[in-house]
C-alpha positions, 0 to 999 in steps of 0.5 A: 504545536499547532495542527499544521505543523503536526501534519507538516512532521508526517509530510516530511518522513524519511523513508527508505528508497532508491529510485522508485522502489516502495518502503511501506514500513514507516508508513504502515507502522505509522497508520498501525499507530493512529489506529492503536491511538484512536483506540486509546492506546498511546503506546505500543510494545515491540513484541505485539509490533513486530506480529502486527507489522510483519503481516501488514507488510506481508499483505500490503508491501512486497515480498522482500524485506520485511524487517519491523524493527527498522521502522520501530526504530528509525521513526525517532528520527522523524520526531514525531515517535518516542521510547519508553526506556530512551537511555537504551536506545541511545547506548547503540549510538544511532546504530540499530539495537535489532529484534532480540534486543527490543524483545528482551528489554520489553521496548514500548514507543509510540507518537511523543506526548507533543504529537499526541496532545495535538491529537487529543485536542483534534480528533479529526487531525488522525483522519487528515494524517492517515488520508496523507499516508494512504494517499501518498503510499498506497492504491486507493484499491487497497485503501480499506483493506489497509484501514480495517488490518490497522484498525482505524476508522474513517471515511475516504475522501478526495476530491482531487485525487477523484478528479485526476482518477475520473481522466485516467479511467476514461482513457484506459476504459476506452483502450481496453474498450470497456473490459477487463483485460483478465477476464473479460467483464463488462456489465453496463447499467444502462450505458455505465460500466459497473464494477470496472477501474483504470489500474495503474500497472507502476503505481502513482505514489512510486511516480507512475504516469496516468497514461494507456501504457501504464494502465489496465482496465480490470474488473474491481476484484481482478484490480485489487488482486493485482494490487496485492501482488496475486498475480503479474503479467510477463513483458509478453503479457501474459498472466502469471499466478502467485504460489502465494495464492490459495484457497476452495473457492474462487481460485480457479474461477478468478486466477488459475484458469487465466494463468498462463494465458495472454491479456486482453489486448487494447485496441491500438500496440502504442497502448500496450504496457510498457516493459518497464513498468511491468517490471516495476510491478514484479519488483515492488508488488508481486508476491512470491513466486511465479506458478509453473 
């Protein structure tokens, strides 16, 4: 097997869908598996996976459906992953055995040996494949974080996806005329804006458009706490807090004192968010529920 075609298996998953709903399982196993294998360790048990992923799950998918044995399992069916006791596996004839049995059985699987050699051979084929994933199912805002929970070590690069970013933040920056919609910031060093982005609202990787209305400008916390799910806004546009969110410090400076409250407006009503797509972001990133 050649590097190609190992990177060809990883563009080919299957994951869960339906319409544009986000299925993070396979992808995040799978980066939690190339950070595991960089640290030379092929094989991974069930018991220390389904810990893992449930909280990668809770960090960077939705708040629903978090379900680690489905990708534990499913993954055979993309032939890049293997079982250490296959013969159990089988004898549920393709349904899935669930978590009571991969615990008491000690169920261990990881990447098949074929996938491994090739990355044994070449190095650098887990950052092409881990750049793939990040880039196919996930904000670049997010990216690092991700990176450091899976405990995989390398460098972001893109250049084409930096080219297509610079044009969308150019338009949102100037819909929004160079603030953060939540909270206002809009330092400059001389005349560049700094620590400032162009959010996407319904993500690209879910088919997002790279349009004003389906944008925000938002300072680089504000962006990654949107992200995460920290909070949403109301097709009123207004800023609603996550009962999820905690904490001493920053929380009322960064999140309570705009829960409540109305965006900062774009300059023109045709850029304002489009209902639909703040709906998408309720849906497949929000956690938890609403404050009152």
């Amino acid at each position: 097997m050649t590097p190609k075609e190992v990177l060809q298996k990883f563009e080919t998953i299957r994951t869960w869908g339906n319409g544009d709903k986000r299925a993070p399982h396979k992808p995040l196993l799978i980066l939690l598996a190339l950070g595991s294998l960089q640290n030379n360790k092929e094989s991974l048990a069930y018991r220390e996976v389904d810990e893992k992923l449930t909280s990668l799950l809770e960090e960077f998918g939705s708040s629903k459906n978090q379900r680690p044995f489905y990708p534990f399992v499913r993954l055979a069916n993309d032939h890049i992953w293997t079982f250490d006791k296959p013969e159990l596996i089988e004898s549920y004839h393709g349904e899935d055995p669930g978590r009571p049995f991969l615990f008491d059985n000690d169920i261990h699987a990881g990447f098949s040996p074929a996938i491994i050699e090739v990355f044994n051979e070449y190095p650098t084929l887990i950052n092409e494949v881990a750049h793939y994933i990040l880039d196919s199912n996930f904000p670049e805002s997010i990216h690092n974080d991700i990176l450091s929970a899976v405990g995989l070590d390398l460098e972001i690069k893109n250049q084409k996806r930096k080219v297509r970013d610079q044009k969308f933040r150019e338009k949102i920056l100037v819909a929004y005329e160079y603030q953060c919609a939540v909270c206002g910031f809009n330092l400059r060093l001389s005349n560049h804006s700094i620590a400032l982005d162009a959010a996407h609202i319904k993500w690209h990787q879910a088919g997002g458009p790279d349009t004003e209305v389906n944008g925000l400008a938002l300072c680089t916390l504000h962006h990654k706490l949107f992200d995460l799910g920290a909070y949403k806004l109301s097709k009123e546009l207004v800023i609603i807090v996550s009962d999820r969110v905690n904490g001493t410090q920053g929380l009322e400076e960064w999140l309570l004192r705009f829960h409540n409250k109305q965006i900062r407006f774009p300059q023109r009503k045709q850029y304002y968010p489009e209902p639909e797509y703040i709906v998408w972001h309720w849906n497949d990133v929000f956690k938890g529920y609403g404050r009152d």
